[in-house]
SERO-4910 file (N, C-alpha, C, O; in steps of 0.05 Angstrom, whole numbers):
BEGIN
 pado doro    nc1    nc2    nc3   cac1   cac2   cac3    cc1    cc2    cc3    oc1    oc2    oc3
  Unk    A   1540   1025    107   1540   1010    132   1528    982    129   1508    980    115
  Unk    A   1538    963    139   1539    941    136   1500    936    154   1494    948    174
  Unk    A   1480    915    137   1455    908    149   1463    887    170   1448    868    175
  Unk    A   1488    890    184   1482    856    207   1496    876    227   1520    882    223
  Unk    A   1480    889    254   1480    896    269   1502    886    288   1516    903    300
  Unk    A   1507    854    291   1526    849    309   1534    821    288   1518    812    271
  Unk    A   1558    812    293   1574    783    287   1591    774    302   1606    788    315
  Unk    A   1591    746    304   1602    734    326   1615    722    297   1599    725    279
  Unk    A   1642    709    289   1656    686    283   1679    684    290   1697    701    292
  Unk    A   1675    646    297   1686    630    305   1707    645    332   1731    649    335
  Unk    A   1685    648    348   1697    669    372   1697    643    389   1684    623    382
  Unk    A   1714    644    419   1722    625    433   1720    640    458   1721    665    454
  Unk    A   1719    634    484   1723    638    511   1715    623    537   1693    613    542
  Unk    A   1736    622    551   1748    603    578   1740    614    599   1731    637    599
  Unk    A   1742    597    624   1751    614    645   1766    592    654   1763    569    647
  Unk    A   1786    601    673   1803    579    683   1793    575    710   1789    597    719
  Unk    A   1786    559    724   1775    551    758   1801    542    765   1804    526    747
  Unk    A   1818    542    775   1842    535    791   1852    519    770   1859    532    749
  Unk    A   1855    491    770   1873    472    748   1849    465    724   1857    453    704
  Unk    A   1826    471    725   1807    466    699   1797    496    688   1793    519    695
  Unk    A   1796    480    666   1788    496    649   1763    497    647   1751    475    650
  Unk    A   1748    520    640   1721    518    635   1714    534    611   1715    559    611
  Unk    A   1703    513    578   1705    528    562   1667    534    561   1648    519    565
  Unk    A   1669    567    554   1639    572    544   1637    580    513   1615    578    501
  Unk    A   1655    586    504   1646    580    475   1665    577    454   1683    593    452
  Unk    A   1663    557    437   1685    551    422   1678    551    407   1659    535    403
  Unk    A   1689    571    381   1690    569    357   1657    574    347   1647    558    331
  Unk    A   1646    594    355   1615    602    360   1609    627    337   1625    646    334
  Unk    A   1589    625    323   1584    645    309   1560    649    311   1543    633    319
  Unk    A   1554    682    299   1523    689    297   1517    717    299   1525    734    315
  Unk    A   1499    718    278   1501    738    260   1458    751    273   1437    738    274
  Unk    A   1464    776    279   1438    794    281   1433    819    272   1439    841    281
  Unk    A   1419    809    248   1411    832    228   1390    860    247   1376    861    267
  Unk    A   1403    882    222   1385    900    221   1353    899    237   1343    877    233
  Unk    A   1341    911    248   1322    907    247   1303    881    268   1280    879    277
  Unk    A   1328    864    269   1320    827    277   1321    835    316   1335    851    328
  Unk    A   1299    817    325   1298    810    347   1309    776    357   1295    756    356
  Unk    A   1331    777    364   1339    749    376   1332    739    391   1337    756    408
  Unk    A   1321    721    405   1322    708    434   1343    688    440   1348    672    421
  Unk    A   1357    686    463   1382    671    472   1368    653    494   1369    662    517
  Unk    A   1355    629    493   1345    615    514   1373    590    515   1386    580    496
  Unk    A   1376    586    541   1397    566    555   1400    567    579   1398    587    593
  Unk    A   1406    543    586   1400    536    621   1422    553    635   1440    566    625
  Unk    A   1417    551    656   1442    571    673   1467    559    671   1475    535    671
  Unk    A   1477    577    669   1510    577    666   1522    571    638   1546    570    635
  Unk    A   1507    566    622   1518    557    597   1533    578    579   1550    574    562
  Unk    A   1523    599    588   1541    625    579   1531    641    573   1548    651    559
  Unk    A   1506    658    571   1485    673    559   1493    704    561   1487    723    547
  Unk    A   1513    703    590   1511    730    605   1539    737    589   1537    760    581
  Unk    A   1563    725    581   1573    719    566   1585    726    542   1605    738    534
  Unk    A   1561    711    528   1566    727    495   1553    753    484   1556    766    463
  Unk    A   1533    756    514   1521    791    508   1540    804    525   1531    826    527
  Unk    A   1567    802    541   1595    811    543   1605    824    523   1608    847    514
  Unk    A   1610    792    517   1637    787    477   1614    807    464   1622    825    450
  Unk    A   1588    804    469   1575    824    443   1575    851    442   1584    862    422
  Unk    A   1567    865    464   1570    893    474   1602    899    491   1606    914    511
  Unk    A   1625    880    473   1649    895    477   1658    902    507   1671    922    515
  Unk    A   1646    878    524   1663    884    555   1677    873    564   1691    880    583
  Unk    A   1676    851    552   1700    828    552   1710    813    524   1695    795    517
  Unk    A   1734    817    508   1749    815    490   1751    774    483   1763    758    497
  Unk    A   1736    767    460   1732    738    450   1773    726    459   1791    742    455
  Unk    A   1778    698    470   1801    693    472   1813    689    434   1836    687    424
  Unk    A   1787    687    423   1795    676    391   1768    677    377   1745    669    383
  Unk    A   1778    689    356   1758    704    337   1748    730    336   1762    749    344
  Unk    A   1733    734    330   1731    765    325   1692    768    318   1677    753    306
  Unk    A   1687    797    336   1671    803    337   1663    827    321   1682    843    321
  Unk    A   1645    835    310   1643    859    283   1617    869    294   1599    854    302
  Unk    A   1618    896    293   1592    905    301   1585    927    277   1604    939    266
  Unk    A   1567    930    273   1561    950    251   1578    946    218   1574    958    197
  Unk    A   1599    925    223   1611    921    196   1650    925    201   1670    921    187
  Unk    A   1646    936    229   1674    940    237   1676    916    252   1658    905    264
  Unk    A   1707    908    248   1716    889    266   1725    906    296   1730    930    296
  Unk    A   1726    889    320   1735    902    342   1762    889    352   1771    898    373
  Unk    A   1775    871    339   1784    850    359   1817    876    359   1832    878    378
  Unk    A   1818    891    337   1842    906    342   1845    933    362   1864    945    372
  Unk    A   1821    937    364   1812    966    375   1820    958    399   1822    936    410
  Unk    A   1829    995    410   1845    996    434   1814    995    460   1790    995    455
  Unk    A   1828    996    487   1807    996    502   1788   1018    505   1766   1017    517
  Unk    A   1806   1049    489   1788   1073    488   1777   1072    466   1758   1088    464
  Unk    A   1780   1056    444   1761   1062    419   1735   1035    421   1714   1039    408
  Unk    A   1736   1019    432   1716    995    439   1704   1018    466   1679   1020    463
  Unk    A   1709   1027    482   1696   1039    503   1670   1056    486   1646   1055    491
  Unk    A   1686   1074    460   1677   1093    454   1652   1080    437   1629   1089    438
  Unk    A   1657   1063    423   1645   1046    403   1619   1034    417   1597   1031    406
  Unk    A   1627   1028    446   1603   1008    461   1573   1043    466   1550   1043    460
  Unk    A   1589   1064    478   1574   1078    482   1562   1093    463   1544   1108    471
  Unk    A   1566   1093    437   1552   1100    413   1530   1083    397   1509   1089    386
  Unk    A   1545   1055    401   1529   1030    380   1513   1010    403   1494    996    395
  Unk    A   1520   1009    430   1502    990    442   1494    997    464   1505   1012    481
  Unk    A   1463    978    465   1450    991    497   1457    968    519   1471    949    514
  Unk    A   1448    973    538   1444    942    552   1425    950    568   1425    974    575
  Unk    A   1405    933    577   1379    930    599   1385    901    611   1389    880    599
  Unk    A   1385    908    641   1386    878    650   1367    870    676   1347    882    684
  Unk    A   1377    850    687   1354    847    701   1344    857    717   1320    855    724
  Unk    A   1365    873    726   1354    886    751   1361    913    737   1377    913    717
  Unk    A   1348    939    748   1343    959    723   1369    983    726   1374   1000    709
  Unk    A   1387    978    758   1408    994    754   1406   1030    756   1424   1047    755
  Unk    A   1376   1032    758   1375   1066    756   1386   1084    779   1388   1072    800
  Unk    A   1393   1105    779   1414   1119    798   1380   1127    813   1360   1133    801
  Unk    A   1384   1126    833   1371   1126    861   1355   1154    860   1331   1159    859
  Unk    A   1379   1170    859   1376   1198    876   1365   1224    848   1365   1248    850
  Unk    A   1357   1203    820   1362   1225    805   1314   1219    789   1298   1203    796
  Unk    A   1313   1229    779   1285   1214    768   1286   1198    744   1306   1189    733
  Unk    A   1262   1196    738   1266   1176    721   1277   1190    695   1298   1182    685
  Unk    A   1260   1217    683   1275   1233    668   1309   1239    671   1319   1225    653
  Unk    A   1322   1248    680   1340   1250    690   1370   1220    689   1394   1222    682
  Unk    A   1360   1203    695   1365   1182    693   1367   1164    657   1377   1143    651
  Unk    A   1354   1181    643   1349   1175    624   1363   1201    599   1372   1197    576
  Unk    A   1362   1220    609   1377   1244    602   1408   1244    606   1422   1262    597
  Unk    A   1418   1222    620   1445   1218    631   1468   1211    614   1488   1225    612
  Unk    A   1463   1190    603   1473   1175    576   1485   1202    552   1508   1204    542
  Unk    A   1457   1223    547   1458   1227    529   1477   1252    540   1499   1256    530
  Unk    A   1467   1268    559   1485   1285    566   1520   1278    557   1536   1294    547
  Unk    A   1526   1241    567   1560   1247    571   1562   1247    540   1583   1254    528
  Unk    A   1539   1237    525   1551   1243    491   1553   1268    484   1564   1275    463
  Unk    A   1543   1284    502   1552   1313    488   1522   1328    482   1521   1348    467
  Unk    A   1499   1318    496   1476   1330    484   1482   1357    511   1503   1363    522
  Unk    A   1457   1368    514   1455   1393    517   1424   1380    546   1405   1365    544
  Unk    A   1433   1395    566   1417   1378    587   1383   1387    573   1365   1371    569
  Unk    A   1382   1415    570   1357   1416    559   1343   1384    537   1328   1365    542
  Unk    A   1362   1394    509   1359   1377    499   1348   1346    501   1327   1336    492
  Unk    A   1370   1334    516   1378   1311    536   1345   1302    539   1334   1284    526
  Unk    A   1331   1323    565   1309   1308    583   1289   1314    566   1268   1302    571
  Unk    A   1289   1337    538   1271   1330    521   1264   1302    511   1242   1292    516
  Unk    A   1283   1291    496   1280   1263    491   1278   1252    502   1263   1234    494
  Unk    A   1289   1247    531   1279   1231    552   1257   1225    553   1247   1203    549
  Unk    A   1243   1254    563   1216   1249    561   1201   1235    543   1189   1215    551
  Unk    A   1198   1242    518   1185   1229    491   1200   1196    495   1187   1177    487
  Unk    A   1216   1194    502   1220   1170    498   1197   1149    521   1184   1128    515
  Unk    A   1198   1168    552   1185   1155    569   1158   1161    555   1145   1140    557
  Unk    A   1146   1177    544   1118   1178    533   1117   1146    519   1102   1128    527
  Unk    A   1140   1145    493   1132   1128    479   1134   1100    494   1120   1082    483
  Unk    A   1146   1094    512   1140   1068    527   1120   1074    545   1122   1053    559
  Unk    A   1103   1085    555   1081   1087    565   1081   1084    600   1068   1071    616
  Unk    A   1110   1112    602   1111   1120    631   1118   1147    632   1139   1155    643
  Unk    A   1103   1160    620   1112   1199    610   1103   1209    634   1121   1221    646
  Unk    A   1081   1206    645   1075   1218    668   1086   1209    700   1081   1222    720
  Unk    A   1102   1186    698   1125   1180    719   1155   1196    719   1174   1197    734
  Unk    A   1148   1208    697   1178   1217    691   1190   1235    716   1214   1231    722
  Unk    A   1177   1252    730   1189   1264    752   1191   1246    780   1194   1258    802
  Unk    A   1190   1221    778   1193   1199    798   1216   1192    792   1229   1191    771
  Unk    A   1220   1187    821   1252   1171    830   1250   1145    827   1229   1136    836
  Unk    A   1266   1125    815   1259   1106    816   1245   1082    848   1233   1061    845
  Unk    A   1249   1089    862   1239   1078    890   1209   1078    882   1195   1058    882
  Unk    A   1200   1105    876   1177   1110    867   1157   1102    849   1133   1109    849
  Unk    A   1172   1083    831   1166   1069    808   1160   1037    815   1174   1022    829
  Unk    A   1138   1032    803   1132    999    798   1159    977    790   1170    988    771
  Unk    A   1171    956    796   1175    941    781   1180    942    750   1201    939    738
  Unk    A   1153    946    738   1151    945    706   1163    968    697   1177    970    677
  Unk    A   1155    991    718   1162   1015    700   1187   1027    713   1194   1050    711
  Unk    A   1198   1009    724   1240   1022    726   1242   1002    705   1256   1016    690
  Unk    A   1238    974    689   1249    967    671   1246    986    648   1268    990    636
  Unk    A   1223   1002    637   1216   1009    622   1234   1037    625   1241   1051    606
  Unk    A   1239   1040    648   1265   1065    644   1284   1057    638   1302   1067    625
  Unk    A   1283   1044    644   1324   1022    634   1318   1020    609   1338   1026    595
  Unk    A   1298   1015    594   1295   1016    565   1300   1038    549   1313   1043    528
  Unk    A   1287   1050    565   1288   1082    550   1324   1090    553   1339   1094    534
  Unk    A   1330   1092    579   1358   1099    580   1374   1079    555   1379   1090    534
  Unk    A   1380   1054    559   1387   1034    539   1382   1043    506   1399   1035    490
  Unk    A   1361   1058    497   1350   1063    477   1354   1105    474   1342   1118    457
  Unk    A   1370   1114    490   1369   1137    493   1393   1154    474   1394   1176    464
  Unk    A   1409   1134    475   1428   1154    443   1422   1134    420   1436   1133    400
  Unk    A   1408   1123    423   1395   1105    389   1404   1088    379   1399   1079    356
  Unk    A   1422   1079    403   1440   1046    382   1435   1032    375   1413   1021    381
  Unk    A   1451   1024    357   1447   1002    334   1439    970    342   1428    954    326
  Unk    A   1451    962    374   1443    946    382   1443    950    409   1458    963    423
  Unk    A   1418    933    414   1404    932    449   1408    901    450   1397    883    437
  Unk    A   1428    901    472   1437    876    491   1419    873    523   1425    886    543
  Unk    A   1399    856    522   1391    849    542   1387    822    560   1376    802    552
  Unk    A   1398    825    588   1409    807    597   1379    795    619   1375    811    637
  Unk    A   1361    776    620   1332    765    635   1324    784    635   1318    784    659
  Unk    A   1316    812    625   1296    835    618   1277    836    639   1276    856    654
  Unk    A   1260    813    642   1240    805    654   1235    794    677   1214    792    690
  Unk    A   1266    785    682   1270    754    699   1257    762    726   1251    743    741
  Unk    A   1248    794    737   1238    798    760   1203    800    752   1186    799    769
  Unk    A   1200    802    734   1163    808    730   1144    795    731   1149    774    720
  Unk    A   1117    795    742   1097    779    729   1090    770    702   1113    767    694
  Unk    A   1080    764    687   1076    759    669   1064    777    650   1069    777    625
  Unk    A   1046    795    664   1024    813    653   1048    838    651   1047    853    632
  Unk    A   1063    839    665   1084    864    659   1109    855    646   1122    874    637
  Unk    A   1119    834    642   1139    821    626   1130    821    593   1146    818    575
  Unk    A   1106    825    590   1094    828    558   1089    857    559   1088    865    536
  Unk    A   1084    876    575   1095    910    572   1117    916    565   1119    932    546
  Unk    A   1143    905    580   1168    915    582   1178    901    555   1196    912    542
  Unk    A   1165    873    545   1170    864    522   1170    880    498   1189    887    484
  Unk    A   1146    885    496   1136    907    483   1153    925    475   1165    925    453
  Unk    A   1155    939    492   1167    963    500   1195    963    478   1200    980    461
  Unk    A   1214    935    486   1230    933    471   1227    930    445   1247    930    431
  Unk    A   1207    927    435   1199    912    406   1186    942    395   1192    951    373
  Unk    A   1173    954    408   1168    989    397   1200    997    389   1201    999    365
  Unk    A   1217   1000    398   1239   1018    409   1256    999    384   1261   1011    363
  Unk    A   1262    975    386   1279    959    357   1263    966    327   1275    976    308
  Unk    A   1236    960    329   1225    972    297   1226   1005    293   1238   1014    274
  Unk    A   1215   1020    309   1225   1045    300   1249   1051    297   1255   1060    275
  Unk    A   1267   1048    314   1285   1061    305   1307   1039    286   1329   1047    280
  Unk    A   1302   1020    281   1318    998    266   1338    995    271   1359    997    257
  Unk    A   1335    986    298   1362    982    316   1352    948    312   1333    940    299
  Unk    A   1374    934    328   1372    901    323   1372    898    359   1375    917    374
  Unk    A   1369    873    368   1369    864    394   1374    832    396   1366    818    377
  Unk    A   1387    823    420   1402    797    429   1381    801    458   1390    817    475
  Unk    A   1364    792    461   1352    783    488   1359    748    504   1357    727    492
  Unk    A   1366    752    526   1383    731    540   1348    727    561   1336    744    574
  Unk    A   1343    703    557   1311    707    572   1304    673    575   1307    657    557
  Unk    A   1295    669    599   1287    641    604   1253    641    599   1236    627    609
  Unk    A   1251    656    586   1222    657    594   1213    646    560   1221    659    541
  Unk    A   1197    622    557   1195    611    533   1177    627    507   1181    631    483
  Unk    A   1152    632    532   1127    647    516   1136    675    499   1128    680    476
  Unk    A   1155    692    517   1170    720    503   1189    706    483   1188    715    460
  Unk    A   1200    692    486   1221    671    475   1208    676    440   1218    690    423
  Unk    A   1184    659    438   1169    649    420   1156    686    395   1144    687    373
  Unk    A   1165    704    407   1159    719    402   1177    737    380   1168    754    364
  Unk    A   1208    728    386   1231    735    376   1228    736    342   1213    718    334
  Unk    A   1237    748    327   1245    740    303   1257    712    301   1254    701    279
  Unk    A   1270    699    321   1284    678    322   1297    671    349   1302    688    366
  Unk    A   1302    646    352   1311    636    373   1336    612    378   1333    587    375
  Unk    A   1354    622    383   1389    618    391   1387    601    416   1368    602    432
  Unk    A   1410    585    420   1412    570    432   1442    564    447   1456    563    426
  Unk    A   1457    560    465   1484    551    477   1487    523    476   1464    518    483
  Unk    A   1496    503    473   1506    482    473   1530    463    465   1530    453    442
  Unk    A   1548    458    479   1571    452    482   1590    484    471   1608    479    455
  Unk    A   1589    498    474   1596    515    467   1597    534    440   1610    554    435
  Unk    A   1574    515    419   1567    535    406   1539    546    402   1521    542    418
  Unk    A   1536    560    381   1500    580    375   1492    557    360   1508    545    345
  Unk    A   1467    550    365   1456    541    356   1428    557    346   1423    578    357
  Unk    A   1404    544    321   1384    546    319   1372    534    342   1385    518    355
  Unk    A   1340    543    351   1331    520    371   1298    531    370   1290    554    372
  Unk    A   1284    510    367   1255    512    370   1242    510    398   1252    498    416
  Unk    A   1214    525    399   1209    523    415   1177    504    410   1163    497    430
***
C-alpha cells in the first residue's frame, strides 16, 4: 500500500454562476502522507470546503485525478467511490451532525454497524474510543446533553470509528473557545498518530494552524506551501 494517504494532481474545478465562470482550482496538486497532519488555512470562499469534497470523493475533480491510498478514483463508478469513501475516509465538521435521538455511544457505533460490525461489537469500540478522547463517561448522553467540545469529540470518534486512512476535517473548531478547540485538537492528533491514519484540516484558526505537520494554502487556484 502506497505511504501518501491522499493525492491531488493537477486536478481542476468550476462552478458556473449564470454566464461566469468561477474557477476554484486549476491544475492543483498535493500530496498527504502517512501519518502527516495538514492544515488548509484560506480566506472564505477560496475553496477549502472544496478540495476536502474532491478529497473525500463527493464531488468528482472536472480534470485530473485524485488517488487515495495508491488507487486512482477518477474511473470508479459512483458505487465503488461510495464504497471506498466509507472504508478509507472520515469527515468531522463544523458543526458535529450527531443523530439527536440516539447517544453518544450509539451514534458512534453507527458507522461501524452499516460496515457489517456486530452491534455488541460496534458500541464496544465506541466506547474505548470515547474513553480515549476523554468523554467515556458521557457516552450514555444524547447529544443535547453534551458540551459543545464534547459533541465535537464524538464526531471524532464517529469520524475515527472504522479506522480510516484519512480524516477530512472541515473548521473542526470554528464553534469553540479556545481552551476547548486545543481538546478537540488534540483529540484529533491522538486518533492520526495511533492509528496512522493521515489528516487535511480546513481551519482559520492560526495558533492550531501552527501546530500541523504543515501548512497549505489556496491561491489563485492552486496549493500552495504557506507560513505562518
Amino acid at each position: 500500500m502506497s505511504n501518501l494517504n491522499l493525492e491531488l494532481n493537477g486536478v481542476s474545478y468550476a462552478y458556473e454562476e449564470g454566464a461566469k465562470r468561477l474557477q476554484i482550482l486549476k491544475d492543483a496538486d498535493l500530496v498527504v502522507k502517512q501519518g502527516e497532519l495538514v492544515a488548509l488555512v484560506a480566506p472564505s470562499g477560496a475553496g477549502k470546503s472544496t478540495l476536502l469534497h474532491l478529497g473525500g470523493l463527493l464531488e468528482r475533480p472536472q480534470e485530473g485525478e485524485v488517488t487515495i491510498c495508491g488507487k486512482a478514483t477518477s474511473s470508479l463508478s459512483d458505487r465503488e467511490r461510495t464504497r471506498m469513501r466509507r472504508s478509507t475516509v472520515g469527515f468531522v465538521y463544523q458543526f458535529h451532525h450527531l443523530l439527536p435521538e440516539f447517544t453518544a455511544v450509539e451514534n458512534v457505533a453507527i458507522p461501524q454497524m452499516i460496515a457489517g460490525k456486530s452491534s455488541r461489537d460496534a458500541q464496544r469500540h465506541a466506547q474505548s474510543l470515547l474513553e480515549a478522547l476523554g468523554v467515556g463517561p458521557r457516552g450514555s448522553h444524547r447529544p443535547s446533553e453534551l458540551s459543545g467540545g464534547e459533541q465535537q469529540r464524538v464526531a471524532i470518534a464517529r469520524a475515527a470509528a472504522n479506522s480510516p486512512n484519512l480524516i477530512l476535517a472541515d473548521e473542526p473548531t470554528g464553534n469553540l473557545d479556545p481552551d476547548t478547540s486545543n481538546l478537540v485538537f488534540d483529540a484529533l492528533l491522538v486518533l492520526i498518530k495511533e492509528h496512522k491514519s493521515s489528516a487535511l484540516i480546513a481551519t482559520h484558526d492560526h495558533d492550531l494552524a501552527r501546530r500541523a505537520d504543515r501548512i497549505v494554502t489556496l491561491k489563485n487556484g492552486k496549493i500552495s506551501k504557506m507560513e505562518l
